[in-house]
C-alpha positions, 0 to 999 in steps of 0.5 A: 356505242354498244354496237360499235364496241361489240363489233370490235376485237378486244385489245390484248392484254399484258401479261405484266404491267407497270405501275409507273415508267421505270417501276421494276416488274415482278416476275416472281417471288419465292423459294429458290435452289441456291447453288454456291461453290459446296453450298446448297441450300433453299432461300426466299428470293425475288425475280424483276425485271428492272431498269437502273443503274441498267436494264436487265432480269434481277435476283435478289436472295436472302437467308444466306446461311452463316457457312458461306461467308462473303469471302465464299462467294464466286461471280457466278452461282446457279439456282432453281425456282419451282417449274423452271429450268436451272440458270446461273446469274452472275453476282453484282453485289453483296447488301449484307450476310442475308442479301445477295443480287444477281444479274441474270440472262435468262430464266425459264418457267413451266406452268403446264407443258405441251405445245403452244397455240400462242405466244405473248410479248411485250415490247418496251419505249415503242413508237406511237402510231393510229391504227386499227381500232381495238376496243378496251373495256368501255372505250376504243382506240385505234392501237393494232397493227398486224402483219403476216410472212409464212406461217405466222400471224403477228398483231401488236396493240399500243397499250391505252395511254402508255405512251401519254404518260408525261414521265415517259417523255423524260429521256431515259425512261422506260415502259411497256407501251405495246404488247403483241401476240405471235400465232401460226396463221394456220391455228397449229400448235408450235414450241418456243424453239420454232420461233426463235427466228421470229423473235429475232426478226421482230427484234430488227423491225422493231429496231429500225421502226423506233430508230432504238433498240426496242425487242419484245421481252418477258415472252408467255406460251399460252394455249388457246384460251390465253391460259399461261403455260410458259414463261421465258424471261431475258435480259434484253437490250433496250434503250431508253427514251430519246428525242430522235425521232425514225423514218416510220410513218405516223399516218400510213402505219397500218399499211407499213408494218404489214409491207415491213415484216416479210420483207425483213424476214425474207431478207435476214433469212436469204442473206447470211443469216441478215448480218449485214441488215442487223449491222444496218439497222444498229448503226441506225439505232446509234445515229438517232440516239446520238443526233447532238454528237454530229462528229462522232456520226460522220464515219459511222454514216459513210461506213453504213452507206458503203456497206448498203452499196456492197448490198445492193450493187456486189450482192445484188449482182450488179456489179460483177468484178469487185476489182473495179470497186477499188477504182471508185472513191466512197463519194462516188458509190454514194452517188451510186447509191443515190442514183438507184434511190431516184434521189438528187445528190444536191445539197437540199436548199434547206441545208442553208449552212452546209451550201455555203460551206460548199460554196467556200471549199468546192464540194460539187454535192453532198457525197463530196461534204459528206466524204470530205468531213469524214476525212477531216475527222479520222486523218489528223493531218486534216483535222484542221479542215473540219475545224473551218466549218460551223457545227450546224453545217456538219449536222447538215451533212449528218442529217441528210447522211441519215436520211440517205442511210434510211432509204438505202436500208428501205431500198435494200428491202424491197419496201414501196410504201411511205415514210418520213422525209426528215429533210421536208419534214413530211410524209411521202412514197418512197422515191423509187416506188 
């Protein structure tokens, strides 16, 4: 067992913890610079990040002197803690004459300046997956994944039994599950501006891994012994736990994210700067927290996938004369899209109510039911229509609608590896492999 531990890497440490799912974390307690309209004045504060009634970066103050009276008080102040840049946040509320809260974007901190030689972050409500073991104290689990693209190395390891907790599984909760470390794959020092595109990248992939917006946050500099010597800290969007669960396969994960990365970030960076990838991937992230509201997916799901034909056969030169899109109905460019999938556009056996809706009004394949409710959905004149087919066989439409949505995005990468069928309930290659 000695054998076995001291062979292993030592699992990344969070910089912040916390002490149950949906405990505010405390980033930093004591004086501040308080700016308010004429007054100045220093004042004893608190910085957390915290979840409810919504998640994002707090300050509270207090000893607000006599002189600046509620009545003073602007939406917006500006402040300054020790070895920070200034930052303005915006009032939310007023407790009392010696307490004030406010909302905040972001807040920089500088412990020791210099180059970095690593980055910490952590990520929020993350998906479980086995990985490569990493060792914690007296024990091992398999929690690492890695991924390299260009000049930068990315490891992330699930933090032990983060995601255990029963209180996590409740939906709306939140917590740091996972913590990932950013290097140059080269040992060279770099700045917090050089990896902007990075975040942003990870944001994306982690988003569409989780099917939920989930980015890393609460980001520290550190040099090469893990030493702190900056801090940014952002209110970030994150969404809570739901039940939807994505396409990311749960067996093969090692071998999917390390495929993932490169392929997002060549992606975003070939491709007007990735907007129609981010729009993608929020649509998705949309669908699977809304799985229970089958009507309100049924244009977002037809919307998606005509903006993956536009991807894939405009914007990978396939189809060269737009004009000629105009003569295709959404149906059809949907079976285009299903044709370069290598999948079936038939109605799967297992979609029992949708089959027989088809049956009933002639729908030829899903495309056809697909386009079909949709049209009954946002033309009033044929509401009527929607109204004659069960909820169950609308979420049949819907669920295979997001499956299409899944591999288009996939497709639109270049990914080869596994993922999760959610109509076999199962995990396999991608079609087109």
């Amino acid at each position: 067992m000695a054998d076995l531990l001291a062979s292993l890497p030592e699992a990344i440490s969070p910089q912040y913890v916390m002490s149950e799912p949906n405990a505010a974390i405390c980033l930093y307690r004591g004086p501040v610079r308080v700016r308010i309209g004429a007054n100045t004045w220093r004042a004893a504060g608190a910085l957390t990040y915290t979840w409810f009634p919504s998640s994002g970066l707090i300050l509270r103050i207090r000893e607000v002197p006599g002189s600046a009276s509620g009545a003073q008080f602007p939406l917006e102040a500006d402040f300054e803690i020790s070895g920070g840049r200034p930052f303005r946040g915006s009032l939310l509320s007023i407790g009392s004459r010696t307490e004030l809260t406010f909302l905040l974007s972001t807040v920089e901190k500088t412990y020791v300046s210099g180059p970095l030689t690593k980055l910490l972050f952590h990520i929020p409500n993350f998906v479980r997956y086995g990985g490569n073991f990493v060792r914690k104290a007296n024990s091992y689990y398999g929690g690492r994944i890695e991924a390299t693209y260009d000049c930068w190395k990315v490891t992330i390891d699930q933090i032990k039994d983060a995601n255990l907790n029963n209180k996590l599984h409740l939906p709306g909760s939140f917590d740091i599950t996972h913590v990932g470390l950013l290097e140059r794959s080269d040992g060279m020092q770099f700045y917090f501006d050089d990896v902007q595109d990075v975040l942003r990248c990870l944001g994306i992939t982690f988003t569409f891994i989780r099917g939920g917006w989930c980015v890393p946050f609460l980001l520290v500099g550190q040099d090469n012994d893990g030493n702190k010597m900056h801090a940014i800290w952002e209110t970030v969007r994150i969404d809570p736990i739901f039940g939807g669960r994505s396409w990311f396969p749960r067996t093969a994960t090692i071998e999917a994210f390390s495929e993932l990365l490169p392929l997002v970030a060549d992606k975003m960076r070939r491709e007007k700067d990735g907007q129609d990838l981010q729009a993608l991937v929020d649509w998705y992230a949309f669908l699977l927290k809304n799985t229970g509201e089958p009507y309100f997916a049924l244009p977002i799901v037809t919307s998606a996938l005509d903006l993956i034909f536009w991807d894939i056969f405009v914007g990978g030169g396939i189809i060269k004369d737009e004009n000629s899109i105009d003569k295709l109905n959404v149906a059809d460019r949907i079976r285009l899209i299903l044709d370069k999938l290598k999948v079936s556009s038939d109605i799967p056996p297992a979609c029992e109510e949708l089959k027989k809706a088809a049956e009933s009004k002639n729908w030829a394949d899903l495309p056809h039911a697909l386009t079909e409710l949709r049209n009954s959905l946002v033309h009033p004149k044929k509401r009527e229509r929607l109204y004659q087919v069960t909820p169950r066989a609308v979420w049949d439409v819907v669920r295979v609608g997001i499956q299409y949505l899944e591999l288009g995005i996939l497709r639109m990468l270049g990914y080869k590896g596994s993922y999760w069928d959610r109509i076999s309930d199962k995990e396999a290659a991608v079609p087109w492999a």
